[in-house]
C-alpha positions in Angstrom: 19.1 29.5 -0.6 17.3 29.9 -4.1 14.2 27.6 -4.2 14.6 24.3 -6.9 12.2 22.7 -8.7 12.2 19.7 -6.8 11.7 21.6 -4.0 8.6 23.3 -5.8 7.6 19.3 -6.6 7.7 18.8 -3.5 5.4 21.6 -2.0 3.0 20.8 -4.7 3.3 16.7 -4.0 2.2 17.5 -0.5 -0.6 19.6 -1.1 -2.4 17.7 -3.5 -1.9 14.3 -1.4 -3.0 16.2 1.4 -6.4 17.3 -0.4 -6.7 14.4 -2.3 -6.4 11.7 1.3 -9.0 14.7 3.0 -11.5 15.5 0.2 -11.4 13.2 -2.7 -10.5 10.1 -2.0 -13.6 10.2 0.5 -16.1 11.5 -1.8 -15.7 9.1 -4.3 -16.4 6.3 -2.1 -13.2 5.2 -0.4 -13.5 4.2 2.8 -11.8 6.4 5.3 -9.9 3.5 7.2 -8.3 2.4 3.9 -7.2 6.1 2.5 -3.9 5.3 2.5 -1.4 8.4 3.7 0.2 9.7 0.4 1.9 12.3 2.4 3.5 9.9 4.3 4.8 8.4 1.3 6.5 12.0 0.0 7.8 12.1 3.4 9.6 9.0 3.1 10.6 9.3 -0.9 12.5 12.4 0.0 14.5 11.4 3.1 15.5 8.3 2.2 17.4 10.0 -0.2 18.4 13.1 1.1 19.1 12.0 5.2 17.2 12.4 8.6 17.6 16.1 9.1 16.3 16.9 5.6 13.1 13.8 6.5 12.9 15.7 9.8 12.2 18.8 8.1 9.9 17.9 5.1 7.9 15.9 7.6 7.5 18.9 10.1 6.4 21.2 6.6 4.0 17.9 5.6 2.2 17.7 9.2 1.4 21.3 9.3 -0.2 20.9 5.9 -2.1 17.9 6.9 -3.1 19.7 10.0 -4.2 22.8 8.0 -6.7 20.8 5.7 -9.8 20.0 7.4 -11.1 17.7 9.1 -8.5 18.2 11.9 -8.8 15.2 14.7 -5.4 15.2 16.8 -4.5 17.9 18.9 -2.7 21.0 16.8 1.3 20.1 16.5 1.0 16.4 17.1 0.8 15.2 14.0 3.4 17.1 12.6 5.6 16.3 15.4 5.0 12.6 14.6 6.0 13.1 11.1 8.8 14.6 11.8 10.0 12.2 13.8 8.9 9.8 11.1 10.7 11.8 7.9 13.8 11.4 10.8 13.2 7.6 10.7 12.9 7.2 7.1 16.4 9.7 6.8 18.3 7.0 8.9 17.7 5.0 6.0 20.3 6.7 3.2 22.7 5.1 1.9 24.8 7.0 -0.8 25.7 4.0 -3.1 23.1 2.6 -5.1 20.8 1.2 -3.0 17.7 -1.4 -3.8 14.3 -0.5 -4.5 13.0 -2.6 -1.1 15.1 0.4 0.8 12.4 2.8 1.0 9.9 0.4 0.9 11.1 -0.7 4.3 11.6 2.8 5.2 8.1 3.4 4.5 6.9 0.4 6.6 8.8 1.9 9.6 7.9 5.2 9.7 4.5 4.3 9.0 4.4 1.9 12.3 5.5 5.5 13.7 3.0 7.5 12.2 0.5 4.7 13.3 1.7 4.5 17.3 1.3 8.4 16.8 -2.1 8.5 16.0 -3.0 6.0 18.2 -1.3 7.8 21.2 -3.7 10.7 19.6 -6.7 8.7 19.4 -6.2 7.9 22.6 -5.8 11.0 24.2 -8.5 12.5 22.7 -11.2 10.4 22.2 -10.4 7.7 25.1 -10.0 4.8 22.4 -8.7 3.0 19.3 -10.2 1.0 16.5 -7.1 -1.1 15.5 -8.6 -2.4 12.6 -8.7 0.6 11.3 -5.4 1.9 12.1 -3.9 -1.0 10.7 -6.1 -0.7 7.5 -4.3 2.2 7.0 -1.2 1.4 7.4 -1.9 -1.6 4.6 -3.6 0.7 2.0 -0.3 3.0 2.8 2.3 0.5 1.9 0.0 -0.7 -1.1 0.2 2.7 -2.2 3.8 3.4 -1.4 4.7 -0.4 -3.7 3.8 1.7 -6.8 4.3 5.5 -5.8 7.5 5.5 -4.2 9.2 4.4 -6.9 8.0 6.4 -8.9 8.7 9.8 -6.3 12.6 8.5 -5.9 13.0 8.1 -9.9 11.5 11.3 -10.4 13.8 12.8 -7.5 17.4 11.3 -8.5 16.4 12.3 -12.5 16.1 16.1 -11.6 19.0 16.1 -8.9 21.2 14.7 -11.9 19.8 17.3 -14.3 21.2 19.6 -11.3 17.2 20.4 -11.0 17.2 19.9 -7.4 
């Protein structure tokens, strides 16, 4: 296997959501409950179109990023676990014919609701409770995000697969 240069987008995509949700975001003055999760939204641009094993397995890569850039508050593995299962979710969602652009948006609602009930299982565990507000904060400023960067991630995606780019 000869690595692509959407696969080098990709890697990139991740690592700069990751540090911008962790670091930047934060310091200029967003609100940690409504940092919405960009790497999420890479997750689920790249296995809606490429299938559930392919989700499963950017997710697993994106959650031990996440977990890598500090501040880490789940145990170690969960969080990638949970984004694999969500990249898996989001995968179920191909279609090979043209599909709509509402698609991955609802791809991105479900595997969010995933990535959510995995936190929350987390938050639970660890610190003995939940601020659902929060959580679902989140999960609003996610899919916000997600109505003008996921279409932007799958145009960008099909355009260098047809260039034979990816």
């Amino acid at each position: 296997m000869r690595p692509s240069l959407l696969g080098l987008l990709r890697v990139v995509y991740v690592v700069t959501a990751a540090l911008l949700m962790t670091t930047v975001l934060p310091r200029l003055g967003v609100p940690v409950p409504f940092v919405p999760d960009l790497v999420l939204i890479g997750v689920v641009s790249s296995a809606v179109l490429r299938g559930p094993v392919h989700g499963a397995l950017v997710g697993l890569a994106a959650g031990w990023v996440l977990e890598l850039v500090p501040p880490v508050g789940a145990p170690m593995g969960l969080l990638a676990l949970t984004l694999m299962l969500a990249g898996a979710v989001a995968g179920s969602f191909r279609r090979t014919s043209a599909g709509s652009w509402l698609r991955p948006l609802v791809a991105l609602v479900v595997a969010g609701v995933l990535v959510l009930t995995g936190r929350a299982a987390s938050a639970v565990l660890a610190e003995g409770g939940l601020d659902l507000t929060a959580a679902l904060a989140t999960l609003t400023a996610t899919i916000g995000a997600g109505l003008i960067v996921l279409p932007v991630l799958v145009a960008v995606d099909r355009a260098l697969v047809r260039r034979r780019l990816g």
